[in-house]
N, C-alpha and C positions, 0 to 999 in steps of 0.2 A: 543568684543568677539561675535561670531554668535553663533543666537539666536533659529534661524530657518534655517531649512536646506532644500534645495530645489535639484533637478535633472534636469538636459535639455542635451536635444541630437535629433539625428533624430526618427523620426517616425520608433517604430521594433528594435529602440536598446537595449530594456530590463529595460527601463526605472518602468513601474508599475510592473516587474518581481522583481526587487529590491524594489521597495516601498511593497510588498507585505512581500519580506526575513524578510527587516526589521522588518515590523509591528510583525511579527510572531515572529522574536528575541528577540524585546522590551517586550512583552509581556510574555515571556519566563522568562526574565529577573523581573516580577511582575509591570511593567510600565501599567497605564493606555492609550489604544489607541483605538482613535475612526476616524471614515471617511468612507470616500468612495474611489474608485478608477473606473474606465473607460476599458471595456472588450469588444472587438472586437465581433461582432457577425458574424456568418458565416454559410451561407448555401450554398449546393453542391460546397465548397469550393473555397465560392467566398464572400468576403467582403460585409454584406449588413447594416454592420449598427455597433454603441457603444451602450451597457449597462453602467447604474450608477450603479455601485455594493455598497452598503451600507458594513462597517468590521462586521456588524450585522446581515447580511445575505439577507437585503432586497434588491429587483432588480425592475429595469424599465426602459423603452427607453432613451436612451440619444438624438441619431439620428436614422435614416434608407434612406435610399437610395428611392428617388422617384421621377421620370422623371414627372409626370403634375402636377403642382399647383393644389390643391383643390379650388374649388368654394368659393369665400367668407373672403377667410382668406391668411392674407399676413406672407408668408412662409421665414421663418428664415435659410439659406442657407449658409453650407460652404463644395465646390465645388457641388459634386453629393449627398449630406447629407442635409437632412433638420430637424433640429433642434427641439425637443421636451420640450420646454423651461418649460412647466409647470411640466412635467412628471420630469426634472431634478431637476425642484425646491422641489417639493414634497418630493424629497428624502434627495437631499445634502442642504438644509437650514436648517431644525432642528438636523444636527450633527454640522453643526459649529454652531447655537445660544447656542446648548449644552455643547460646547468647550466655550465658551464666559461668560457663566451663569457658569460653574464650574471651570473656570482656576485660579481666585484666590483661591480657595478652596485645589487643588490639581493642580499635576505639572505634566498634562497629554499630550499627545503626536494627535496632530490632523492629520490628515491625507487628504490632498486636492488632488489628482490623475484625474486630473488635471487642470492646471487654462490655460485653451487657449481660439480659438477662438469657440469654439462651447460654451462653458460655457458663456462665455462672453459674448453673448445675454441675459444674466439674469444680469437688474443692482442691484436687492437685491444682489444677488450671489458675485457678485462685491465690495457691501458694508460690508457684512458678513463675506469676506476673508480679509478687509480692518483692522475692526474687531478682528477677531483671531488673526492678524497680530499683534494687539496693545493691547490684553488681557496681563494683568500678570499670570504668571505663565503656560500660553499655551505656548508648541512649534509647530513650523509646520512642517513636515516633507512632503514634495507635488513636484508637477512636474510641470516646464515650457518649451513649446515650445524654441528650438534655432529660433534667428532672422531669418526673412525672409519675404522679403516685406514689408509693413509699419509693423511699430513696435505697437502692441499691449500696451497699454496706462500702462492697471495694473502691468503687464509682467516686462515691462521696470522697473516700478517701483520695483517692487519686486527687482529684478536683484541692484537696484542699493541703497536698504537698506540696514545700517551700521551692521544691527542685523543680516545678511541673508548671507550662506554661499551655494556657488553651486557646485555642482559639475557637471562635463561633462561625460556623460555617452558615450563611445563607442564601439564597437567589441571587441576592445584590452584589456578594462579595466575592462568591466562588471563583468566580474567574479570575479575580487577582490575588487572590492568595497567594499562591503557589510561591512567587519568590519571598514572599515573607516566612513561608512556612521552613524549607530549605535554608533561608539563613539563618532561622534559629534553631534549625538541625547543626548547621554546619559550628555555630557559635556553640555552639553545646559542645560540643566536640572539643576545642581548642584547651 
């Protein structure tokens, strides 16, 4: 039986729109849920970069958009996005070690929004979800990129654990997912 429930689909298909329904249902419901999730930033509406949004309200760069390398420092890139690896750490490693230190304790609901390639420049980040992944009593309820180009090492894995249930988010379906998705949160749990 899946353990952890995870989302993939394209880039804009409402993937962290539903990890968001959820979190807010779960919790509706007296479920303990903690994480982060990933929010487009946008200025004169034009794509310049992601926020790590904390479900605790804390925010900070994930990437931004920057044509010259800085002096000095070797720039963690995916495409036009350069990577704020520490700014991401700062926020999403003390909600998963938190998920990790309280999942045998209570049967709380973590939230990863998302595990791709900009994350995945942080190999704590990496070990942390490795982690949550193998806590008792944590579920994960998170989002992975669909394949494309070399396959993403964690990604895969996830995708291909006994305990991990995915679903495929598209145009057609978004809008009804959401109680599928919540009861196989909730079923996870029991």
């Amino acid at each position: 039986m899946a353990r952890h429930v995870f989302l993939t689909g394209p880039p804009g298909v409402g993937k962290t729109t539903l990890i968001q329904k959820a979190s807010e249902r779960l919790q509706s419901f007296g479920v303990a849920v903690d994480g982060f999730y990933t929010e487009e930033v946008r200025q004169g509406g034009r794509r310049t970069g992601f926020d790590v949004v904390t479900l605790s309200g804390a925010r900070g760069p994930l990437s931004r958009v920057r044509s010259e390398p800085q002096p000095g420092r070797c720039d963690c890139r995916v495409g036009q996005y350069v990577v704020d690896v520490a700014s991401f750490e700062q926020l999403a490693l003390p909600v998963l070690k938190n998920a990790i230190s309280s999942g045998g304790s209570r049967q709380g609901v973590c939230v990863i929004d998302e595990i791709g390639k900009m994350e995945l420049f942080s190999q704590p980040f990496i070990q942390a979800v490795r982690q949550t992944l193998s806590s008792p009593g944590t579920v994960v309820l998170g989002t992975i990129p669909v394949p494309k180009g070399k396959p993403l090492a964690l990604v895969e894995e996830i995708r291909k654990r006994p305990d991990v249930k995915v679903f495929s988010v598209t145009k057609e379906n978004r809008n009804h997912l959401l109680p599928d998705i919540v009861n196989c949160v909730q079923s996870s749990r029991m």
